[in-house]
C-alpha positions as CSV (number, residue, x, y, z in Angstrom):
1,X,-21.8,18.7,-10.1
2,X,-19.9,16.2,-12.2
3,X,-21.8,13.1,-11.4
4,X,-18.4,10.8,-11.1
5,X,-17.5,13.5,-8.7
6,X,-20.5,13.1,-6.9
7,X,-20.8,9.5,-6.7
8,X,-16.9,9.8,-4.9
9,X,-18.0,12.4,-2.8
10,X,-20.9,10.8,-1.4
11,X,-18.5,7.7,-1.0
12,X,-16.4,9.7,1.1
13,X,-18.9,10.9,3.4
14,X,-20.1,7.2,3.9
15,X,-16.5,6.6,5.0
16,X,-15.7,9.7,6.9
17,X,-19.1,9.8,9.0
18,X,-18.7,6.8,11.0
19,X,-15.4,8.2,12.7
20,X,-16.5,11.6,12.7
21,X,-19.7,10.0,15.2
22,X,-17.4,8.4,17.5
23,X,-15.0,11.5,18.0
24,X,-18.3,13.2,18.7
25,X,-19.5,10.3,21.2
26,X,-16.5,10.0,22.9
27,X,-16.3,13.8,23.6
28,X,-20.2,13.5,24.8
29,X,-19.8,10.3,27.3
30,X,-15.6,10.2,28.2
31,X,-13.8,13.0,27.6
32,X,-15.7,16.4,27.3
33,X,-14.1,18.7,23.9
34,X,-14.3,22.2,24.2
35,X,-16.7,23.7,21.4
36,X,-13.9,25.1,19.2
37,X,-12.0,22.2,19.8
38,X,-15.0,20.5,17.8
39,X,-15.6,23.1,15.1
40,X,-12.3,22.6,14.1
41,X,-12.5,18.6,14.2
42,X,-15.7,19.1,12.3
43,X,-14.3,21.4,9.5
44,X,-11.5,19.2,9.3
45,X,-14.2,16.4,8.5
46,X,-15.9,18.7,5.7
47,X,-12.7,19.2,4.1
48,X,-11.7,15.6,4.5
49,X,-14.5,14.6,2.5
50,X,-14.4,17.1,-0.3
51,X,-10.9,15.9,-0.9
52,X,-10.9,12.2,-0.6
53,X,-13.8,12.8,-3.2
54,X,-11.5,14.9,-5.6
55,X,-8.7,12.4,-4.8
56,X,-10.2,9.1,-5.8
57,X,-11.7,10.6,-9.1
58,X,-8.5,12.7,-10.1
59,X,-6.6,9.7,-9.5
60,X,-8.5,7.4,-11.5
61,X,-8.2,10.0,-14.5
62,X,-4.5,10.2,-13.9
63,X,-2.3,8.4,-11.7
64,X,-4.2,4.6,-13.4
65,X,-4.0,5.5,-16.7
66,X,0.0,6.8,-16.3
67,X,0.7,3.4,-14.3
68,X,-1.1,1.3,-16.9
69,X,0.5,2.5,-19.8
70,X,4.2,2.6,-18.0
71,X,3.4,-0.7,-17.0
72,X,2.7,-1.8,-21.2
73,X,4.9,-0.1,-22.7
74,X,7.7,-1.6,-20.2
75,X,6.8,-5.1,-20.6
76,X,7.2,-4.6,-24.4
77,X,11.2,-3.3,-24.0
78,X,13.0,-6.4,-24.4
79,X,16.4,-5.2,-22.7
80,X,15.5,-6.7,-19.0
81,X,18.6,-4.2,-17.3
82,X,16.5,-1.0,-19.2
83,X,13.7,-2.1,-17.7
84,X,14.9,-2.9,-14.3
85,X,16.7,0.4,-14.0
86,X,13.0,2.4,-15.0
87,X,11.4,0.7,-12.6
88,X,13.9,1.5,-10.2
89,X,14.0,5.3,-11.0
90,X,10.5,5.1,-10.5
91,X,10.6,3.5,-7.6
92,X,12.2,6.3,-6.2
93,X,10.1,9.4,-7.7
94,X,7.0,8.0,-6.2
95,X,8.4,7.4,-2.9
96,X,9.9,11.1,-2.8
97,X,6.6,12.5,-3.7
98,X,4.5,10.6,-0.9
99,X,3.4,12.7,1.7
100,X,3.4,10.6,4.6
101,X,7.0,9.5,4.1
102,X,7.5,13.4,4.9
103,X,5.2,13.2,8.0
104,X,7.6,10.1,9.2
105,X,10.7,11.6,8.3
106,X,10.1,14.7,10.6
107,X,9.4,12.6,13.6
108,X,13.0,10.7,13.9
109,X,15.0,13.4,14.6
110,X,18.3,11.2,15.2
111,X,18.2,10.9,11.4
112,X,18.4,13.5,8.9
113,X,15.0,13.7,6.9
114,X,17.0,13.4,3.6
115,X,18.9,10.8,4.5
116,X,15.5,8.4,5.7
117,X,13.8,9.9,3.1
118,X,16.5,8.5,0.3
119,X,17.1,5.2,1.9
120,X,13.8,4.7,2.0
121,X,13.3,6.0,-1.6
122,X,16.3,3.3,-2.6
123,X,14.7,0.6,-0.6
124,X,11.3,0.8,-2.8
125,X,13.5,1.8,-6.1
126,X,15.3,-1.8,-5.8
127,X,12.1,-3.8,-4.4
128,X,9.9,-2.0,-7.6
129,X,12.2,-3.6,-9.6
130,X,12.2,-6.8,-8.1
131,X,8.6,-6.6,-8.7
132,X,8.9,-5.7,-11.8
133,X,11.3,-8.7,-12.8
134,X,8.6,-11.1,-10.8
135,X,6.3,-10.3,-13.2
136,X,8.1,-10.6,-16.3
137,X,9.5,-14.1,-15.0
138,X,6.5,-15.5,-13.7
139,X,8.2,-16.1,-10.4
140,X,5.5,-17.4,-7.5
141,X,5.3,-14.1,-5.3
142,X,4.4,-16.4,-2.2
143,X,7.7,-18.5,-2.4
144,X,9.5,-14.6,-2.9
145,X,7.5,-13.1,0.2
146,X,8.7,-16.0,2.5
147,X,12.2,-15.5,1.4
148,X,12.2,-11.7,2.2
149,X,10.1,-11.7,4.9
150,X,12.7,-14.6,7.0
151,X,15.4,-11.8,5.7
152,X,13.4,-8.9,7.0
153,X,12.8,-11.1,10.6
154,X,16.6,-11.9,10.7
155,X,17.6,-8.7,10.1
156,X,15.4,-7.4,12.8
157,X,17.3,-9.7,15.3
158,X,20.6,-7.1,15.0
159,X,19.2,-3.8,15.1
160,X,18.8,-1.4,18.2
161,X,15.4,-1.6,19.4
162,X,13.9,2.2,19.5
163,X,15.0,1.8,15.8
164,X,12.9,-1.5,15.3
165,X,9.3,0.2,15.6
166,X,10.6,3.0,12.9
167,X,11.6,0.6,10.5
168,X,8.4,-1.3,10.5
169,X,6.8,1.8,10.0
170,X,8.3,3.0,7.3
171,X,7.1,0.4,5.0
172,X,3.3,1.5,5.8
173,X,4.2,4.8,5.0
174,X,5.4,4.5,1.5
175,X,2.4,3.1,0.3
176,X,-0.1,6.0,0.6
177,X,-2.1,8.2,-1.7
178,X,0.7,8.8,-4.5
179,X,2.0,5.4,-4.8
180,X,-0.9,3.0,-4.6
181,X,-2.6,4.7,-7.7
182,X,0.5,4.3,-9.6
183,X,2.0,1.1,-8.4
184,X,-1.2,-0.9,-8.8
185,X,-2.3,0.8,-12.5
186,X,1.7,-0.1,-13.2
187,X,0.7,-4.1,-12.3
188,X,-2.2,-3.8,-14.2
189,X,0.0,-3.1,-17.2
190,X,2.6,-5.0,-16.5
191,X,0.7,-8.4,-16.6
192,X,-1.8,-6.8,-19.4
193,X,0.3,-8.3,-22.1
194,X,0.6,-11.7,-20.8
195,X,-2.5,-14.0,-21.4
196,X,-1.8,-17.0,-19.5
197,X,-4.1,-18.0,-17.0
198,X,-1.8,-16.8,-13.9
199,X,-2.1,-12.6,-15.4
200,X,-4.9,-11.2,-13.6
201,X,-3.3,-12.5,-10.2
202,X,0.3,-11.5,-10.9
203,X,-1.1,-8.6,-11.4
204,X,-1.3,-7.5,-7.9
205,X,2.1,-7.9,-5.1
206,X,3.8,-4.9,-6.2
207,X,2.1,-2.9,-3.3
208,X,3.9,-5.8,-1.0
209,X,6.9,-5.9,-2.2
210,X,7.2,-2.2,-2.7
211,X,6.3,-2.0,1.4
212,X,9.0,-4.6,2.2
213,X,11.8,-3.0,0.9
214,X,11.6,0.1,3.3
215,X,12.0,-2.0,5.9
216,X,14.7,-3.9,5.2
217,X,16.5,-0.6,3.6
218,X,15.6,1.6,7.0
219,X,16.9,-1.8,9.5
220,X,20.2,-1.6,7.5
221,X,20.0,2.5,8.3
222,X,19.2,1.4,11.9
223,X,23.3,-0.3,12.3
224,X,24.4,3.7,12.3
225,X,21.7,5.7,13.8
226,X,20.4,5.2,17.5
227,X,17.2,7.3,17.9
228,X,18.2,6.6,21.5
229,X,16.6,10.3,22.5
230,X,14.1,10.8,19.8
231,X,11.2,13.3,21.0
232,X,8.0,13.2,18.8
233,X,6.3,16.7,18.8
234,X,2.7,16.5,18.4
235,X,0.0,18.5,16.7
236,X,-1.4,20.8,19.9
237,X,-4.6,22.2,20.5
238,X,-5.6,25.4,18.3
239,X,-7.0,28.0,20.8
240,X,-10.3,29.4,18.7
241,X,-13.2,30.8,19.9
242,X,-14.9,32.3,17.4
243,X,-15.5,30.8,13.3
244,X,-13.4,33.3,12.3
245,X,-10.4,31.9,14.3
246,X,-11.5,28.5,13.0
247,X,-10.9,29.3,9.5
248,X,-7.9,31.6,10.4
249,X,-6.4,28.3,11.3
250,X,-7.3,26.3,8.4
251,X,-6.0,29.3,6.1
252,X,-2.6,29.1,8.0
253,X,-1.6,25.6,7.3
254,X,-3.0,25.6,3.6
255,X,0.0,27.4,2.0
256,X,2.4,24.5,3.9
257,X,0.1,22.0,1.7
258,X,0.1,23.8,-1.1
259,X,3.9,23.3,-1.3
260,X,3.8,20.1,-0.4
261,X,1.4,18.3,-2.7
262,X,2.6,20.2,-5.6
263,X,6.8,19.2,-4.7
264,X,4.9,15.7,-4.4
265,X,3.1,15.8,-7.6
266,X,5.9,17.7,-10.0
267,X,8.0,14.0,-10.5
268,X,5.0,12.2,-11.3
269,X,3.7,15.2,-14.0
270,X,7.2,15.7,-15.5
271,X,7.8,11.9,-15.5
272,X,4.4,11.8,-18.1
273,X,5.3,14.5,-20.2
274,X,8.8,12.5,-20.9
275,X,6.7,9.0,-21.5
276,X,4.6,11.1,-23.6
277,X,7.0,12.8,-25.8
278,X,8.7,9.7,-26.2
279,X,6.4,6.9,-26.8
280,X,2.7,9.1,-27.8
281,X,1.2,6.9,-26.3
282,X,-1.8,9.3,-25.3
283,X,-4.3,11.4,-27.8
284,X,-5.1,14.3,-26.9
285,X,-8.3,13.8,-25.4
286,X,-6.6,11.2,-23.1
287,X,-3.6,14.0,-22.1
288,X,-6.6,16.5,-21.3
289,X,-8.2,13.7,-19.2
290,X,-5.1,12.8,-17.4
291,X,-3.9,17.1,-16.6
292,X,-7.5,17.4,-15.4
293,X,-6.9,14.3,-13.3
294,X,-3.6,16.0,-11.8
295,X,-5.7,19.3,-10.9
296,X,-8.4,16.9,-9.1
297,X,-5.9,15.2,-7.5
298,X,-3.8,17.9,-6.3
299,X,-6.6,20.3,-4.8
300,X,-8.1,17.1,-3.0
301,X,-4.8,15.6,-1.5
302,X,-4.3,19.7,-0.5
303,X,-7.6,19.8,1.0
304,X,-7.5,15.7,2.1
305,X,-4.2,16.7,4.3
306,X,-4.9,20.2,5.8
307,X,-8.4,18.6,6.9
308,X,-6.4,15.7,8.1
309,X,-3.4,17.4,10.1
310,X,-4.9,20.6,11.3
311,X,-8.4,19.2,12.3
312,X,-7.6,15.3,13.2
313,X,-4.2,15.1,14.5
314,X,-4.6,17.2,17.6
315,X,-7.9,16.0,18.7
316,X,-6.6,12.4,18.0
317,X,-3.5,13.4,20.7
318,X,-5.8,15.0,22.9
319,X,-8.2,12.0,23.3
320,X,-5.4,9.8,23.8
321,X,-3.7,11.6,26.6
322,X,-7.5,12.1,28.1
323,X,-8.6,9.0,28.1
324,X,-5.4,7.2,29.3
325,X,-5.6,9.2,32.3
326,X,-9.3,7.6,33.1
327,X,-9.4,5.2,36.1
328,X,-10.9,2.5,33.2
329,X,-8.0,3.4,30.7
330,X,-8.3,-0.1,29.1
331,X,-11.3,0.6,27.5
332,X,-9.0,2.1,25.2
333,X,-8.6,-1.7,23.6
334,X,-12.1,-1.8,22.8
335,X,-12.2,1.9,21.8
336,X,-9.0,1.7,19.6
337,X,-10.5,-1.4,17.7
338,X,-13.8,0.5,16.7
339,X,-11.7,3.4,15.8
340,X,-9.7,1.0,14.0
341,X,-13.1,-0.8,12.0
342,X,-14.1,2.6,10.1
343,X,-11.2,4.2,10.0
344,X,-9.4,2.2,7.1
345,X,-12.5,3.2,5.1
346,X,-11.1,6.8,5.4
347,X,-7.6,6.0,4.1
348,X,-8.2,7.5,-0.3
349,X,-5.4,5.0,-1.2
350,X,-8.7,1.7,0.4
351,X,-10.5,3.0,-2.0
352,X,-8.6,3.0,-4.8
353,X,-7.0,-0.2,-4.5
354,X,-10.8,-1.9,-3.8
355,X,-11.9,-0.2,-6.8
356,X,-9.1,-2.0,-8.6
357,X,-9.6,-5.3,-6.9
358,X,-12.9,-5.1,-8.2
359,X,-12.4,-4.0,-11.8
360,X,-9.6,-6.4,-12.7
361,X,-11.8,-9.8,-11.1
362,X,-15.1,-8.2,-12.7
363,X,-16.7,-8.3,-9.5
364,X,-15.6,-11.9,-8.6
365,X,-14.1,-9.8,-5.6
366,X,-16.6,-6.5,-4.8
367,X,-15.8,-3.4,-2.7
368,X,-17.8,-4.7,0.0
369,X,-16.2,-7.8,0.5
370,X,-12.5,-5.8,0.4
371,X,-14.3,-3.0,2.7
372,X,-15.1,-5.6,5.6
373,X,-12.6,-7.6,5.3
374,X,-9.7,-4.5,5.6
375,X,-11.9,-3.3,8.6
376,X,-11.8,-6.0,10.6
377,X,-8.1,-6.4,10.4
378,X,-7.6,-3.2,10.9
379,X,-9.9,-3.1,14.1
380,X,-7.9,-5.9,14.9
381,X,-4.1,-4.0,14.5
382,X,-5.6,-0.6,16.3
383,X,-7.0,-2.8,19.6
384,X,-3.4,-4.6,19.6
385,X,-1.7,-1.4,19.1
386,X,-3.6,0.4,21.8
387,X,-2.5,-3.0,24.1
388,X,0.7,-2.8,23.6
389,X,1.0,1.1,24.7
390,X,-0.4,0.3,27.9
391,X,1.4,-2.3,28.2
392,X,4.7,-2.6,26.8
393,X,4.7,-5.5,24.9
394,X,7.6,-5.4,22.5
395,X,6.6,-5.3,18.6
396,X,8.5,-8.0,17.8
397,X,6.0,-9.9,19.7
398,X,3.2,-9.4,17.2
399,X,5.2,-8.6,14.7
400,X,7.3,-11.7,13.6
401,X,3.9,-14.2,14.9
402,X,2.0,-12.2,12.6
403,X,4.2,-12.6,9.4
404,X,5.0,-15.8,10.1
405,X,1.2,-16.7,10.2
406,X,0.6,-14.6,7.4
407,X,3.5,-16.4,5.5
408,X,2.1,-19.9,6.0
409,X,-1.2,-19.1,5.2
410,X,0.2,-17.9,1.6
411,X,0.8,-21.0,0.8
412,X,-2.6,-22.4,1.2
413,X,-4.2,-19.4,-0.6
414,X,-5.1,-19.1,-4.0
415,X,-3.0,-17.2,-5.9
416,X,-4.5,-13.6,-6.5
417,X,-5.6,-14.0,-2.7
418,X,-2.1,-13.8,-1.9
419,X,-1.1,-10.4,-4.1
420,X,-4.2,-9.1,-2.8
421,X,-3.9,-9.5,0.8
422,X,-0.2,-8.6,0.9
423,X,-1.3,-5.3,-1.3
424,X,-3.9,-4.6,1.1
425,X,-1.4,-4.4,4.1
426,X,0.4,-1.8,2.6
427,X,-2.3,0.8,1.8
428,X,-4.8,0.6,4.6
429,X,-1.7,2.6,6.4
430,X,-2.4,6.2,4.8
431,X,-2.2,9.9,5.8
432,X,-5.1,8.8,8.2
433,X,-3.3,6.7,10.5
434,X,-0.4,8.8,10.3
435,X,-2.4,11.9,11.1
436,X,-4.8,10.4,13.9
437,X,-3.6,7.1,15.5
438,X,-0.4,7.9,15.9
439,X,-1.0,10.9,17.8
440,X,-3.7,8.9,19.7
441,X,-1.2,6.3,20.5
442,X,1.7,9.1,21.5
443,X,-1.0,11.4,23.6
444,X,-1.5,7.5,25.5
445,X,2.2,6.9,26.0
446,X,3.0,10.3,27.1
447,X,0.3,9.8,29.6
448,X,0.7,6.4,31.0
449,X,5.0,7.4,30.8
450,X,6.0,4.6,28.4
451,X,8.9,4.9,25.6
452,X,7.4,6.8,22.6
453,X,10.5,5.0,20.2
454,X,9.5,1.6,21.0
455,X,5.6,1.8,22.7
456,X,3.8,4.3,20.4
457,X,5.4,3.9,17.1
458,X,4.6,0.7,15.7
459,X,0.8,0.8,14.9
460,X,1.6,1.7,11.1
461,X,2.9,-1.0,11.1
462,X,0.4,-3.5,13.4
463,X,-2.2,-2.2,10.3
464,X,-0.1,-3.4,8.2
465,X,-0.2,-6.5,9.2
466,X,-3.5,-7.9,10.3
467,X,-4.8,-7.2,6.5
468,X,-2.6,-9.5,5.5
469,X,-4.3,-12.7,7.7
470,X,-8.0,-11.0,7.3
471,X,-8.0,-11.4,3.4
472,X,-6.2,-14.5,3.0
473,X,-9.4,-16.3,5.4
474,X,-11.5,-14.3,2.8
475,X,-9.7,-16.7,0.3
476,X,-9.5,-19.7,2.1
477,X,-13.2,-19.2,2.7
478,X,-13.8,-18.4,-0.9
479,X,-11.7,-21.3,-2.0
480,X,-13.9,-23.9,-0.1
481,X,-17.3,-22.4,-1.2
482,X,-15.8,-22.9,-4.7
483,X,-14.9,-26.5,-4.1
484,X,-18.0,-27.3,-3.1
485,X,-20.2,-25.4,-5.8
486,X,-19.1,-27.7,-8.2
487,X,-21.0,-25.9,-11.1
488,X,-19.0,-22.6,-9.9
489,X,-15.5,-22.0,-11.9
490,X,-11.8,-22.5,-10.2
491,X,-10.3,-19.4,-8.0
492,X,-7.3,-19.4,-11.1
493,X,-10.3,-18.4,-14.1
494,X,-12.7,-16.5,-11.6
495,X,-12.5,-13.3,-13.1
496,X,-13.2,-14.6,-16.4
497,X,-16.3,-16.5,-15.1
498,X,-19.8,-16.2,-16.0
499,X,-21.2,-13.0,-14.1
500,X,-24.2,-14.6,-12.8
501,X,-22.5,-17.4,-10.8
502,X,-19.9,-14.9,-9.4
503,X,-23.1,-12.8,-7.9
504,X,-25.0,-15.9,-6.5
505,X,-21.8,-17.1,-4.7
506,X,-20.9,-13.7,-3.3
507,X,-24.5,-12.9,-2.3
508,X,-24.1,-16.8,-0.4
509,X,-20.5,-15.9,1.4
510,X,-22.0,-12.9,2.4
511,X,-25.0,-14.5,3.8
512,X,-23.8,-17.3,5.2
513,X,-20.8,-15.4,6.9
């Protein structure tokens, strides 16, 4: 076996494992699973793994190198409206191709898919290029995310609320396995030809901005559609008694995957060959790397979202439903928070942006740090979501508290601490919470007779959010232990520090927290 392949796989199974036990736990001491019921859960879980593996490395062979070298060659085109237009068009070729955004779509039925699907799609087209024009004008991304975020609360105020849960949503959505990859390489870039001091952290934000623009694109969509009688169909039960009926079922929903993935992945793979045939920017042994990336990532997210839908999303309904009905239904709270903790580590897009996080603050900020940090919020969002099911509390009620927290805090925060945290919020909502907690929050409201519109949708969006608080105390942490190591450089030239120091403070945060 390839031994990059390996060392992703092996990865994966550390992340997958932990929720895998607790399905199995659950079905052992609350709510018995029939045995087929479990074979399927647990060949969803082999194929989960396999393809987050074959995700994260065909990603990092393809999707980082395209975005980096976008991202360059952009910020060498001195016509600003050229530039702003391509990041717009690309805005809206990701957002087409991300699966989840599909998975969303189909679930509103008071709107067309195609027409959420574009306004969405124009939403991050126009906020991509806001990042873009950030960037290139060195505008401070914490002043920008208060000014859009009081927008995006205002807006909120006007629009019907079964819509209000949707909209939220729909920013966590956009930023899954396709866009993350591309987004964040397209930062890197971007700020690669800058060498002032402020690079490395301007760097990240496009992630944020990217998710807020959904929102504020689907509220406006909210003024003339009223999902007033929207019905959410979940994923039910596959009857199978034998193995042979187990991977009967798998083999059925592969060819919808197939289709899927590759209609996902065609804009990105035609949008290179163009770059390519008009910049040459690659060699050949780089254009080999990157189609070989494209395979790896196609066959994974094929096998990542079959695993995910056919194997996860019904026994994440079931359980809901099952244990909502228990005469101690609340311990769904506590349940839904350590569901929430390992979960994230699931979601391929983590993984990649931790691995980026990493790479661009040479190890100034590691995996683990990211890794606990992301589960705890998280937790955090899954316990509140779970809350408010049982008990109706509107979103707006966490919501707006949350930002506004989150917003202050920004302030505070050392730079890169803010892009990162913001970024963060974005991708710990994957195919993973789409696929399992919101049918674990729907099969809870269907059982305990609350709205769906306005009680079960809404926990993309809570796991948005809590990332954002989580890793900004990381930084304001981080920023006292650096004040008071006075040998130990400033948060601004961290990543540029000696190595050494970097490892003795993080192995002391770690310690001492």
């Amino acid at each position: 076996m390839n031994p990059k392949l390996k060392e992703k796989t092996l990865e994966s199974l550390a992340a997958v494992l932990p929720i895998t036990g607790i399905v199995f736990l659950i079905s052992l001491f609350l709510v018995p699973i029939e045995i087929g019921t479990v074979s399927m859960f647990l060949t969803g879980s082999v194929m989960l793994i396999i393809g987050m593996g074959l995700f994260q490395l065909g990603a990092e062979m393809s999707m980082t190198p395209i975005g980096e070298g976008i991202g360059a060659q952009m910020s060498k085109t001195r016509s600003i409206p050229l530039v702003l237009l391509l990041g717009f068009i690309m805005g809206i070729i990701i957002t087409i191709s991300e699966p989840d955004l599909q998975v969303l779509a189909q679930q509103v039925p008071s709107v067309p898919n195609f027409t959420l699907i574009i306004t969405v799609a124009i939403g991050v087209g126009i906020f991509l290029a806001l990042a873009i024009m950030r960037i290139a004008f060195k505008i401070n991304l914490s002043v920008l995310l208060i000014i859009l975020y009081l927008m995006l609360i205002t807006a909120s105020f006007f629009v019907p609320e079964d819509f209000l849960a949707v909209a939220f949503d729909s920013g966590g959505v956009t930023t899954g396995p396709m866009t993350v990859p591309f987004i964040m390489a397209m930062g890197v870039g971007l700020a690669s030809v800058r060498s002032d001091k402020n690079a490395t952290s301007d760097s990240f934000g496009l992630v944020a901005l990217c998710s807020i623009g959904p929102i504020l694109a689907v509220l406006v969509l909210g003024l003339f559609f009223h999902p007033d009688e929207a019905v959410y169909e979940a994923g039910s039960m596959a009857d199978v008694n034998t193995t042979q009926d187990v991977a009967l079922e798998f083999f059925k929903g592969l060819p919808t995957y197939i289709e899927e993935v590759a209609v996902s992945l065609l804009p990105i793979v035609a949008v290179f060959a163009i770059f390519q045939l008009i910049f040459r920017r690659y060699h050949k042994g780089q254009i080999k790397r990157v189609i070989i990336g494209f395979v790896y990532t196609y066959l994974g997210l094929v096998l990542f979202l079959c695993g995910v839908n056919v194997g996860f999303a019904p026994v994440g309904s079931y359980l809901g439903e099952a244990i909502a009905l228990l005469p101690y239904k609340w311990i769904l709270v506590p349940l839904g928070g350590l569901i929430g903790y390992f979960i994230v580590k699931a979601e391929p897009a983590i993984q990649v942006l931790n691995h980026q996080v990493e790479s661009v603050t040479n190890g100034a900020i590691s995996v683990r740090a990211m890794n606990r940090c992301m589960s705890i919020g998280v937790s955090i969002s899954v316990a509140l979501a779970m809350l408010r099911v049982l008990s109706g509390i509107p979103i707006q009620w966490i919501i707006i508290p949350g930002y506004l927290i989150a917003l202050v805090m920004s302030r505070f925060v050392p730079k890169i601490f803010v892009g990162i945290a913001f970024d963060s919020g974005g991708v710990a909502s994957g195919p993973m919470t789409t696929t399992f907690l919101i049918p674990l929050s729907i099969g809870v409201c269907e059982a305990v007779g609350g709205n769906i519109m306005t009680d079960a949708f809404g926990v993309v969006s809570l796991v948005a959010l809590t990332p954002l608080i989580a890793i900004q105390i990381m930084g304001l942490v981080y920023q006292f232990k650096l004040k008071t190591k006075k040998t130990l450089p400033t948060a601004a030239v961290a990543a540029s520090a000696n190595m050494d120091d970097i490892v003795e403070f993080e192995e002391d945060f770690w310690n001492d927290n």
